[in-house]
mmCIF file of the N, C-alpha and C atoms, coordinates in Angstrom:
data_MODEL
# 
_entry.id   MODEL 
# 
loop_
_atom_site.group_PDB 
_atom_site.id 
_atom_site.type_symbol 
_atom_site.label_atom_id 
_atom_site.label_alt_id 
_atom_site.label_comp_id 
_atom_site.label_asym_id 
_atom_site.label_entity_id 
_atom_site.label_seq_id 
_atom_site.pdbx_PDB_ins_code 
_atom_site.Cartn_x 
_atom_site.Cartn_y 
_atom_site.Cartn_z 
_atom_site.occupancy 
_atom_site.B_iso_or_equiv 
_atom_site.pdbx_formal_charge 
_atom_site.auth_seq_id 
_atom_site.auth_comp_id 
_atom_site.auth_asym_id 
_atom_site.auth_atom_id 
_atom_site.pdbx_PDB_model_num 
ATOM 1   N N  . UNK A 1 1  ? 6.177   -31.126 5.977   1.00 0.00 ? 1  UNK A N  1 
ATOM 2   C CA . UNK A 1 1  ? 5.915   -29.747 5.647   1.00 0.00 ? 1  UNK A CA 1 
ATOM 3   C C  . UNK A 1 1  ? 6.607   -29.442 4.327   1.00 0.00 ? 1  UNK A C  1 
ATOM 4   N N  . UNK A 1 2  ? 5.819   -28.791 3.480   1.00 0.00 ? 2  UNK A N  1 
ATOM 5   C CA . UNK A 1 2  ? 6.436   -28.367 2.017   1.00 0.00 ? 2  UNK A CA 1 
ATOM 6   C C  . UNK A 1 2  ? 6.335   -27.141 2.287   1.00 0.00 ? 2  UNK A C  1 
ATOM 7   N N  . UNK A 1 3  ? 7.928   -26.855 1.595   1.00 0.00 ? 3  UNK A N  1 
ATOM 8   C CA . UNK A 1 3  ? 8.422   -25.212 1.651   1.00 0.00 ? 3  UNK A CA 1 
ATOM 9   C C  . UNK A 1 3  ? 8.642   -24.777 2.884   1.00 0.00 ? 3  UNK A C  1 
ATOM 10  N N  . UNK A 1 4  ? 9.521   -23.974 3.029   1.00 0.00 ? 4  UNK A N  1 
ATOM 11  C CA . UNK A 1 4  ? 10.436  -22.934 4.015   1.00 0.00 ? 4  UNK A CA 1 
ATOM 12  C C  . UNK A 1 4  ? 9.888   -21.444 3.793   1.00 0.00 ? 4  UNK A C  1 
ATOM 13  N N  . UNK A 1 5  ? 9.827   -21.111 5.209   1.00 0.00 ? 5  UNK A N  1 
ATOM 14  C CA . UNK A 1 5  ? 9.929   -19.805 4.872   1.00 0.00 ? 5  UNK A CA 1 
ATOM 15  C C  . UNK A 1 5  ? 10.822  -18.921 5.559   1.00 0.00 ? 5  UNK A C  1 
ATOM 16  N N  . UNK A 1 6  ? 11.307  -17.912 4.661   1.00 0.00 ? 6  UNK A N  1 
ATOM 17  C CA . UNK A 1 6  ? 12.536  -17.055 5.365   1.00 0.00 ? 6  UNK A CA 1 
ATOM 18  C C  . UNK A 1 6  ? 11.798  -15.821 6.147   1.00 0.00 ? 6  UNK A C  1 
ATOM 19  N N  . UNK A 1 7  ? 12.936  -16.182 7.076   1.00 0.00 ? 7  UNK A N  1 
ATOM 20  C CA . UNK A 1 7  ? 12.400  -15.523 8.289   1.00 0.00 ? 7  UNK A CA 1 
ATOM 21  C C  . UNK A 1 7  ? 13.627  -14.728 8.961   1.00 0.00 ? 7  UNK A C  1 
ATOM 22  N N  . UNK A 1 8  ? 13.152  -13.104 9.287   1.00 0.00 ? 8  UNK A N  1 
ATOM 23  C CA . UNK A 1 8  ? 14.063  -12.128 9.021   1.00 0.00 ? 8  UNK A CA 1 
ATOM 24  C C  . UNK A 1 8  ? 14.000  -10.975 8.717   1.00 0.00 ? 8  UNK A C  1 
ATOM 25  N N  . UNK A 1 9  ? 14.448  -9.663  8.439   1.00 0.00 ? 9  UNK A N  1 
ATOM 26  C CA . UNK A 1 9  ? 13.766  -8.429  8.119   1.00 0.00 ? 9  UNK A CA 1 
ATOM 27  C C  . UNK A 1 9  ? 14.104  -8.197  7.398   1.00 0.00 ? 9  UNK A C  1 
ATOM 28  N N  . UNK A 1 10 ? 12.906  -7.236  6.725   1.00 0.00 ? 10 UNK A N  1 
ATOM 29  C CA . UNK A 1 10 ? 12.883  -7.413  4.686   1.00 0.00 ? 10 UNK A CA 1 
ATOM 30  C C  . UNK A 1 10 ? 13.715  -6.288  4.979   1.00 0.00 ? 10 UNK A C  1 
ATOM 31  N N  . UNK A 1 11 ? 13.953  -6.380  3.733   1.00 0.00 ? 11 UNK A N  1 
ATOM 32  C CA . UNK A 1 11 ? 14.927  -4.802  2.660   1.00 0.00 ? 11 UNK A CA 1 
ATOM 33  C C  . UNK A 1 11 ? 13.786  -3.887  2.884   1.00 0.00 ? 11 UNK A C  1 
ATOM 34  N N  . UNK A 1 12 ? 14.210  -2.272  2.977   1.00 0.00 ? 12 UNK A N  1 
ATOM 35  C CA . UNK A 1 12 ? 13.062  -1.613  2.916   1.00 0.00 ? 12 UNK A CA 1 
ATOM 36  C C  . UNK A 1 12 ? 12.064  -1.245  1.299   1.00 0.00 ? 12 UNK A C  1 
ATOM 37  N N  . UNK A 1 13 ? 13.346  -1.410  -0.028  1.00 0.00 ? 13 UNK A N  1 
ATOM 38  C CA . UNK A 1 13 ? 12.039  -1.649  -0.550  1.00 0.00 ? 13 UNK A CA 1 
ATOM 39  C C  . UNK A 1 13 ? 10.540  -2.546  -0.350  1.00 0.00 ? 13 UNK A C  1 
ATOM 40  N N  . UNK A 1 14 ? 11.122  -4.116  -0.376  1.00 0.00 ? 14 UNK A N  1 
ATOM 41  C CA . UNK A 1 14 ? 9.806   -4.862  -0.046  1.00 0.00 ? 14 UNK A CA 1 
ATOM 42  C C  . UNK A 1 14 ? 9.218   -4.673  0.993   1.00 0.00 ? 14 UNK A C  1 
ATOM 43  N N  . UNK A 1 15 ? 9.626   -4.100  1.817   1.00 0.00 ? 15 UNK A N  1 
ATOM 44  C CA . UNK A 1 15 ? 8.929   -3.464  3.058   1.00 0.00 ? 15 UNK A CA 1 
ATOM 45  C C  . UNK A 1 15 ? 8.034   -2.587  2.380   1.00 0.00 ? 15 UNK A C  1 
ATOM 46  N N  . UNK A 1 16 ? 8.341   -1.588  1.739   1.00 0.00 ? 16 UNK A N  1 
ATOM 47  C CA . UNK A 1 16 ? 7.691   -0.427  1.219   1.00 0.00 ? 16 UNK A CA 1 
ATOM 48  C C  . UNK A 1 16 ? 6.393   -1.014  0.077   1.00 0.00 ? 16 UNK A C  1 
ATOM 49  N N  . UNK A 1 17 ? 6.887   -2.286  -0.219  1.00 0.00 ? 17 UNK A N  1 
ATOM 50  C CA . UNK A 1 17 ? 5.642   -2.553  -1.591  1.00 0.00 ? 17 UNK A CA 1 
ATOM 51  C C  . UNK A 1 17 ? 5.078   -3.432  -0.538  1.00 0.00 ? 17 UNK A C  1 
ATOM 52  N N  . UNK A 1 18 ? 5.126   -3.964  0.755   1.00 0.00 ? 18 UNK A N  1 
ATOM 53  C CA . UNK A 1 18 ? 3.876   -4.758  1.503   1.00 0.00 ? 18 UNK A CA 1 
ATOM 54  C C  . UNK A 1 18 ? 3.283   -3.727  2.113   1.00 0.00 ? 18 UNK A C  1 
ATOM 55  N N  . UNK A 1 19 ? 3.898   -3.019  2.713   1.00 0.00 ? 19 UNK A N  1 
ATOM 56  C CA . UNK A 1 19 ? 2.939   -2.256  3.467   1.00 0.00 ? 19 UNK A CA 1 
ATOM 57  C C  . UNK A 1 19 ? 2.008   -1.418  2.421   1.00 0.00 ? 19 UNK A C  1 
ATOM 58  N N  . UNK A 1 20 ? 2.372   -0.913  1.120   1.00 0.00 ? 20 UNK A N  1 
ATOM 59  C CA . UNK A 1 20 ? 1.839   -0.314  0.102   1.00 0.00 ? 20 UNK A CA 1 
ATOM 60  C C  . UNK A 1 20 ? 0.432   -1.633  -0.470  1.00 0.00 ? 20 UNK A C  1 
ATOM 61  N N  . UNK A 1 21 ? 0.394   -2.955  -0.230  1.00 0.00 ? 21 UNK A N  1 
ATOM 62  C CA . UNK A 1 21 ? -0.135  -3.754  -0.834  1.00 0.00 ? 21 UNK A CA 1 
ATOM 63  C C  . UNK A 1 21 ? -1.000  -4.138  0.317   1.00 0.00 ? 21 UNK A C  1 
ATOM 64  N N  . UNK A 1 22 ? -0.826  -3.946  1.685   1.00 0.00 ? 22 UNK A N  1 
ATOM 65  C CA . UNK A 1 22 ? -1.646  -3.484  2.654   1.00 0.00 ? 22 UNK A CA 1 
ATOM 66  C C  . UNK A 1 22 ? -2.300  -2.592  2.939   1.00 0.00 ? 22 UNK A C  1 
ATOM 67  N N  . UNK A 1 23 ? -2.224  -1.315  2.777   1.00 0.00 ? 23 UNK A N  1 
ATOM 68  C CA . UNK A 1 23 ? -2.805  -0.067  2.236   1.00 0.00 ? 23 UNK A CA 1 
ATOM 69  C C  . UNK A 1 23 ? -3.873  -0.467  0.999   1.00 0.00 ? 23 UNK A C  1 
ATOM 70  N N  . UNK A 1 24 ? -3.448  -0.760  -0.032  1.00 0.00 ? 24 UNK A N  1 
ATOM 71  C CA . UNK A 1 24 ? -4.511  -0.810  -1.014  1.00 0.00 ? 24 UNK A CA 1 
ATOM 72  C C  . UNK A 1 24 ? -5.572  -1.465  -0.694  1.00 0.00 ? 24 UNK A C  1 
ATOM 73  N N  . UNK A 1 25 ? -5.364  -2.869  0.327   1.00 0.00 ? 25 UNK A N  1 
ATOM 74  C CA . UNK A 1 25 ? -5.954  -4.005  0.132   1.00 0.00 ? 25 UNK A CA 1 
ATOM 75  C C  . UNK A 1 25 ? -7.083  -3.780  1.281   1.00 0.00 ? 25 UNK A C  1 
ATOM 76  N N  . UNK A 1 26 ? -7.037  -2.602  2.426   1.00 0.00 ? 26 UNK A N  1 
ATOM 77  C CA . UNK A 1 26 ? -7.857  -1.775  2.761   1.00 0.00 ? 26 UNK A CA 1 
ATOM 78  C C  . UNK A 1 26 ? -8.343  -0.726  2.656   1.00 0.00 ? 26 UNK A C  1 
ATOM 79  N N  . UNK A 1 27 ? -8.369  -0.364  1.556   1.00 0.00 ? 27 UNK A N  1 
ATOM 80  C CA . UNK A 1 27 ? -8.849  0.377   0.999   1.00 0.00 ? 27 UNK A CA 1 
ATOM 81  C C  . UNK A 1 27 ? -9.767  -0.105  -0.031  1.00 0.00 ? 27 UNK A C  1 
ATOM 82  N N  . UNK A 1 28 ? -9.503  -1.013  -0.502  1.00 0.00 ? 28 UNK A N  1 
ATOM 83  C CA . UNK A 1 28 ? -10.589 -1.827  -1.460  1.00 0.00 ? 28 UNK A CA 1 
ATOM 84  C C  . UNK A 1 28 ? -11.634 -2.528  -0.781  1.00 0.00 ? 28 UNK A C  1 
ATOM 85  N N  . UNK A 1 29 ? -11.286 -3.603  0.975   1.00 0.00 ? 29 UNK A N  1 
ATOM 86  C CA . UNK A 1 29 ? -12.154 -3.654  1.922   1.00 0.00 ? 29 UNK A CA 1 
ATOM 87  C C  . UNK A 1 29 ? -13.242 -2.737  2.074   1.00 0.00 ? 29 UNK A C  1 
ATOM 88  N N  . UNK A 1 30 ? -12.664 -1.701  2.160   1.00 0.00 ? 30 UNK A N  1 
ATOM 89  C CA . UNK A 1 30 ? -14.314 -1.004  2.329   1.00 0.00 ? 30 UNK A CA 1 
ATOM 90  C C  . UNK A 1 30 ? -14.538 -0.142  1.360   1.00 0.00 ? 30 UNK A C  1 
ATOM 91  N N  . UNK A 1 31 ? -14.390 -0.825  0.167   1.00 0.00 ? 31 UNK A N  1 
ATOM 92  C CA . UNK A 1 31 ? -14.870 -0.082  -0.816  1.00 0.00 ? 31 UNK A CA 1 
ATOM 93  C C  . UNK A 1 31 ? -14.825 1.472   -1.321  1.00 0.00 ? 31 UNK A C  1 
ATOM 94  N N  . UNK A 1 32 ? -13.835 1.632   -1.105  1.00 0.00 ? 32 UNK A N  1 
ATOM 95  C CA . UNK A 1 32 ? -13.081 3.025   -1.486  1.00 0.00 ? 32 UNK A CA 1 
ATOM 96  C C  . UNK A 1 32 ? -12.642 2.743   -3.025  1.00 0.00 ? 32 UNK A C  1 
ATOM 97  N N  . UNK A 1 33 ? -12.589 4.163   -3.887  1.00 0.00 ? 33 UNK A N  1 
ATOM 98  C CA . UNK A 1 33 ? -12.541 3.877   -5.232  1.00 0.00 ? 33 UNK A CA 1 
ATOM 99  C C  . UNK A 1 33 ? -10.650 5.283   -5.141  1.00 0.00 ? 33 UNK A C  1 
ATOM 100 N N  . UNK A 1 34 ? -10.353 5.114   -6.768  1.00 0.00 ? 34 UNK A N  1 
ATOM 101 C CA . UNK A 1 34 ? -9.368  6.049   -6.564  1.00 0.00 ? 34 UNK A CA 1 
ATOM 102 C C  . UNK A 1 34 ? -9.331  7.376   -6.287  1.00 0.00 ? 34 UNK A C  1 
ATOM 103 N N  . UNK A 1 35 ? -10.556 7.950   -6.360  1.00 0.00 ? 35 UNK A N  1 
ATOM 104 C CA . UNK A 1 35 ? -10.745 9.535   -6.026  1.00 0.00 ? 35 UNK A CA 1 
ATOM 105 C C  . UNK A 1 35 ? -10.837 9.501   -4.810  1.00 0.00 ? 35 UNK A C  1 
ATOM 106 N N  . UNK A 1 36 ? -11.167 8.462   -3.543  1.00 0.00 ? 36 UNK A N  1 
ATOM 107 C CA . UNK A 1 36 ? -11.532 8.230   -2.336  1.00 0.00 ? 36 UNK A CA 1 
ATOM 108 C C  . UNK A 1 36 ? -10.071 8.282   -1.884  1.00 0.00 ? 36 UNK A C  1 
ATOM 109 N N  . UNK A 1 37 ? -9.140  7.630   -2.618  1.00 0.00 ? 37 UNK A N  1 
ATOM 110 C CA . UNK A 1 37 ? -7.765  7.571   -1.738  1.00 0.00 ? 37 UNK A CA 1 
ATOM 111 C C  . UNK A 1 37 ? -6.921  8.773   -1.600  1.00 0.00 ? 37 UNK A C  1 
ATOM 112 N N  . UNK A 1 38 ? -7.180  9.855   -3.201  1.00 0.00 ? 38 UNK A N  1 
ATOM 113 C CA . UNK A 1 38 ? -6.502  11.289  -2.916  1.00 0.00 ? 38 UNK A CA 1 
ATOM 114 C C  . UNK A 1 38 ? -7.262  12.340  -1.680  1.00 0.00 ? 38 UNK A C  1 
ATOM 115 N N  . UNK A 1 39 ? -8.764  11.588  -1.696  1.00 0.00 ? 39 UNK A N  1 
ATOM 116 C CA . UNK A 1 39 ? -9.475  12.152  -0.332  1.00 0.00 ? 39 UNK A CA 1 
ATOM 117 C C  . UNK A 1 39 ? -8.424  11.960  0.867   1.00 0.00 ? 39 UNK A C  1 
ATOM 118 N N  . UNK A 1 40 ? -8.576  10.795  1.211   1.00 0.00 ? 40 UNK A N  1 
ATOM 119 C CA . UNK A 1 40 ? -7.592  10.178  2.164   1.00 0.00 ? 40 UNK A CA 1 
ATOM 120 C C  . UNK A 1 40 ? -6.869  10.776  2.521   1.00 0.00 ? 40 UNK A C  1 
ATOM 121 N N  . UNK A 1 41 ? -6.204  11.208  1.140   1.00 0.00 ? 41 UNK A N  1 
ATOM 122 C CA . UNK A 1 41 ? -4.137  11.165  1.178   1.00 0.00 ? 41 UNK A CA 1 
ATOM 123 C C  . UNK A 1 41 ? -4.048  12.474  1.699   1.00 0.00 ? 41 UNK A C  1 
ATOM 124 N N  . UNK A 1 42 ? -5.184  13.269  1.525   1.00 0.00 ? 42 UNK A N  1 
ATOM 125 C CA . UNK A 1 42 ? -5.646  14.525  1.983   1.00 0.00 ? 42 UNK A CA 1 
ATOM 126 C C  . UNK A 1 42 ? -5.519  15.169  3.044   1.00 0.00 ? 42 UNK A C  1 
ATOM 127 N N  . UNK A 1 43 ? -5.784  14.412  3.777   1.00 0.00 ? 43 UNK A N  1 
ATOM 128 C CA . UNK A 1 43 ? -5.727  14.504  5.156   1.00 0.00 ? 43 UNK A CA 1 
ATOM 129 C C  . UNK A 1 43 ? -4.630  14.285  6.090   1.00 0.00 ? 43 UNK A C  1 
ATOM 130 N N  . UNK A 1 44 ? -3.474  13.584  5.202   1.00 0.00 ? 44 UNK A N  1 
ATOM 131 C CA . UNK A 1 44 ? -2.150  13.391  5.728   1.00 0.00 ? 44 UNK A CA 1 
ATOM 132 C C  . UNK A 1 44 ? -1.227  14.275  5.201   1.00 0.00 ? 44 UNK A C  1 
ATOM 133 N N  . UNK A 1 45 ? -0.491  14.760  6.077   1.00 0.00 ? 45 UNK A N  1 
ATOM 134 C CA . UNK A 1 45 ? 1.136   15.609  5.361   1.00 0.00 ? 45 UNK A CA 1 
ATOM 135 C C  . UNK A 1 45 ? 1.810   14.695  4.742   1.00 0.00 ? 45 UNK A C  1 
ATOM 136 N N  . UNK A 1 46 ? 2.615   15.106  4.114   1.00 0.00 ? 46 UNK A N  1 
ATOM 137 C CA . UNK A 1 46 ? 3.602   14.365  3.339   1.00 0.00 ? 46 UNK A CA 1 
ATOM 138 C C  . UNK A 1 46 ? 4.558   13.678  4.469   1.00 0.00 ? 46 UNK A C  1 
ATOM 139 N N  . UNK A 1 47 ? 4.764   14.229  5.272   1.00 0.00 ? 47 UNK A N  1 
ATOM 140 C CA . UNK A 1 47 ? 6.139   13.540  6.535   1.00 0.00 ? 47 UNK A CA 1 
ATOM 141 C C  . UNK A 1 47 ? 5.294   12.790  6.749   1.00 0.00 ? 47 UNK A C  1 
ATOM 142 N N  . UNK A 1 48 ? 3.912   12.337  7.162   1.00 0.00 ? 48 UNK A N  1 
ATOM 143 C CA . UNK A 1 48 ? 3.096   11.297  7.796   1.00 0.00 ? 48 UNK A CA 1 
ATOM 144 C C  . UNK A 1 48 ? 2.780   9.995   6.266   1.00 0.00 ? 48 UNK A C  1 
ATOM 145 N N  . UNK A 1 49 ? 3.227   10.551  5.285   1.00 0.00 ? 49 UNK A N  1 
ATOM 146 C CA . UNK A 1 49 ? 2.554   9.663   4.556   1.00 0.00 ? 49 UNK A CA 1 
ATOM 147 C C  . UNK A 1 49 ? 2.962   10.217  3.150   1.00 0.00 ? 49 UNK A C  1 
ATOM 148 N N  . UNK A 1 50 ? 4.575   9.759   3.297   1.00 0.00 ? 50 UNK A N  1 
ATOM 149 C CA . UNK A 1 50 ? 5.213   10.520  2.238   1.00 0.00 ? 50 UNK A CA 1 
ATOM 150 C C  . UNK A 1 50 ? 4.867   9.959   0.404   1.00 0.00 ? 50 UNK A C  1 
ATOM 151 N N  . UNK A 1 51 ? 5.298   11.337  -0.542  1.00 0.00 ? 51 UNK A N  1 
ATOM 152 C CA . UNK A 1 51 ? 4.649   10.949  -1.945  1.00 0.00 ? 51 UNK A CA 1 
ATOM 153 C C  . UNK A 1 51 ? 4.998   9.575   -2.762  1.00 0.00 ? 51 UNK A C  1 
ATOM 154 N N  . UNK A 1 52 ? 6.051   9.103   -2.183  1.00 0.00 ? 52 UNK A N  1 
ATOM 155 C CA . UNK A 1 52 ? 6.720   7.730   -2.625  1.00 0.00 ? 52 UNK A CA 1 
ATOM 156 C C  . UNK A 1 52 ? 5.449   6.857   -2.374  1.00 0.00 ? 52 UNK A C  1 
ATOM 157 N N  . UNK A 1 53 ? 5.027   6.687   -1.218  1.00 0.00 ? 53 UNK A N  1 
ATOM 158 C CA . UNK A 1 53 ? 4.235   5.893   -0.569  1.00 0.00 ? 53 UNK A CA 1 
ATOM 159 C C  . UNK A 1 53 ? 2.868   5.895   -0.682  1.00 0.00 ? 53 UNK A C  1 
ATOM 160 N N  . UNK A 1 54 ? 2.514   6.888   -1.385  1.00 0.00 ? 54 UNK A N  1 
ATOM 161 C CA . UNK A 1 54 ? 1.251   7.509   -2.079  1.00 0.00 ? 54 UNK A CA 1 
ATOM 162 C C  . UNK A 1 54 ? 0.825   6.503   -3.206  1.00 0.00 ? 54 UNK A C  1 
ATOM 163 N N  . UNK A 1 55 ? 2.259   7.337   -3.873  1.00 0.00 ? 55 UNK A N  1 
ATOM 164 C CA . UNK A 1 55 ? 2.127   6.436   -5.582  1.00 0.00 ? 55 UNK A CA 1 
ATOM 165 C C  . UNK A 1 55 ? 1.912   4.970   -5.738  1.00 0.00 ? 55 UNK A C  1 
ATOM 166 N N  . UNK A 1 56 ? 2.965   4.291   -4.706  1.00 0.00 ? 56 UNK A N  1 
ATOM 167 C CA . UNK A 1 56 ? 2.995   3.127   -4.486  1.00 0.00 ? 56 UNK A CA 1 
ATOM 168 C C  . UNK A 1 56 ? 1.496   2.334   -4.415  1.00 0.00 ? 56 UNK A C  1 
ATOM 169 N N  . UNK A 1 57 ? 0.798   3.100   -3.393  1.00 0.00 ? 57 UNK A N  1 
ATOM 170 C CA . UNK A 1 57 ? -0.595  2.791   -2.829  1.00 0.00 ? 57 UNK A CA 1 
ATOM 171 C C  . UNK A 1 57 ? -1.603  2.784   -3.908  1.00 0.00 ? 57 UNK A C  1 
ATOM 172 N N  . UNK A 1 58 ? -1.389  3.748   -4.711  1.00 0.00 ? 58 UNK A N  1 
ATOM 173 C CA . UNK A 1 58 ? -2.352  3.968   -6.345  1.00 0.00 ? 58 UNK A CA 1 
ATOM 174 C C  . UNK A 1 58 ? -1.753  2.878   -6.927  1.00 0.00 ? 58 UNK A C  1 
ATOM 175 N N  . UNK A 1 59 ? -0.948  2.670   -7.115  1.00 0.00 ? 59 UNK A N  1 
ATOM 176 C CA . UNK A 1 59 ? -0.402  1.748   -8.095  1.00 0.00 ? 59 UNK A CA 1 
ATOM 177 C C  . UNK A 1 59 ? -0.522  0.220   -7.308  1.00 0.00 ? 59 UNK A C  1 
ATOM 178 N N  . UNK A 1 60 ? -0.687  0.090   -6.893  1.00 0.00 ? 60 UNK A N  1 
ATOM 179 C CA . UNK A 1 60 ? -1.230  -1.379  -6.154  1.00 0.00 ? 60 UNK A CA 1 
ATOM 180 C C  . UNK A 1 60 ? -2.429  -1.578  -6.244  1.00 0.00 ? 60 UNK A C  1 
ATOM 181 N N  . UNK A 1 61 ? -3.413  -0.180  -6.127  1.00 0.00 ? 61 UNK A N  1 
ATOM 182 C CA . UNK A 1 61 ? -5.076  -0.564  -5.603  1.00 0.00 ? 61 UNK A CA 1 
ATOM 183 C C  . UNK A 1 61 ? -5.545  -0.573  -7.136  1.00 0.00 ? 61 UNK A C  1 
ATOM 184 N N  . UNK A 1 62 ? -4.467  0.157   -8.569  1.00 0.00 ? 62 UNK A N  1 
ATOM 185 C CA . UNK A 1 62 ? -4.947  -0.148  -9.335  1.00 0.00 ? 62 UNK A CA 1 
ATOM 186 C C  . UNK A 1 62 ? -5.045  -1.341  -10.212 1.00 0.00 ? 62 UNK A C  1 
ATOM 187 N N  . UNK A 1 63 ? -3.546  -2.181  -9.812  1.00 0.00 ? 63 UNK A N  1 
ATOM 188 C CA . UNK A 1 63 ? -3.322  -3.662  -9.573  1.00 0.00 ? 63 UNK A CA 1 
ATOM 189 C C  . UNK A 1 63 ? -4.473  -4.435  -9.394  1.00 0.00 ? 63 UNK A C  1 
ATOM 190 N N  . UNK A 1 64 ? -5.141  -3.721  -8.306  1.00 0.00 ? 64 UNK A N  1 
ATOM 191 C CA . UNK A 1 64 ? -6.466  -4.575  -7.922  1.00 0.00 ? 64 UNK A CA 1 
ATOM 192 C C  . UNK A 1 64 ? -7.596  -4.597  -7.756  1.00 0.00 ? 64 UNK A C  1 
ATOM 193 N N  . UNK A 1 65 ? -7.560  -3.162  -8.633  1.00 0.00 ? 65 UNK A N  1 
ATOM 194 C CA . UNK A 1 65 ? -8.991  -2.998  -8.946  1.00 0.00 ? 65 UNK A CA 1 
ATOM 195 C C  . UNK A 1 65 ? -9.251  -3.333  -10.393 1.00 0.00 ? 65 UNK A C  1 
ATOM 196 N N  . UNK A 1 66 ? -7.858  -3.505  -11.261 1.00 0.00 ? 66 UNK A N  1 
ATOM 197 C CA . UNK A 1 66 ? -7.928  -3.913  -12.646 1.00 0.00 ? 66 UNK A CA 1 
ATOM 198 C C  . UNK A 1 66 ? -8.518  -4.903  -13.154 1.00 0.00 ? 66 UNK A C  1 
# 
């Protein structure tokens, strides 16, 4: 077997940029564009789906929609 992997619980930043890179990466699945995600974001309060976690999510899906 080549390579190890660490195994263990992330820091909550990288927590915060996978789950943010999971978010985008369904959201691009079904073909949602960026005006589709402030739709989205719409529908959530900020305590459910705070603005940190927003930005994060734009800034990933634009990662990959670039």
């Amino acid at each position: 077997m080549s390579g190890a992997l660490d195994i263990g619980p992330l820091d909550p930043a990288e927590r915060m940029a996978l789950r943010a890179r999971v978010d985008a990466l369904v959201a691009r699945a079904y073909g949602l564009g960026a005006g589709d995600l402030d739709i989205l974001f719409a529908d959530f309060t900020l305590d459910a789906v705070p603005a940190k976690h927003r930005a994060a999510v734009r800034t990933e899906f634009g990662r990959l929609t670039a």
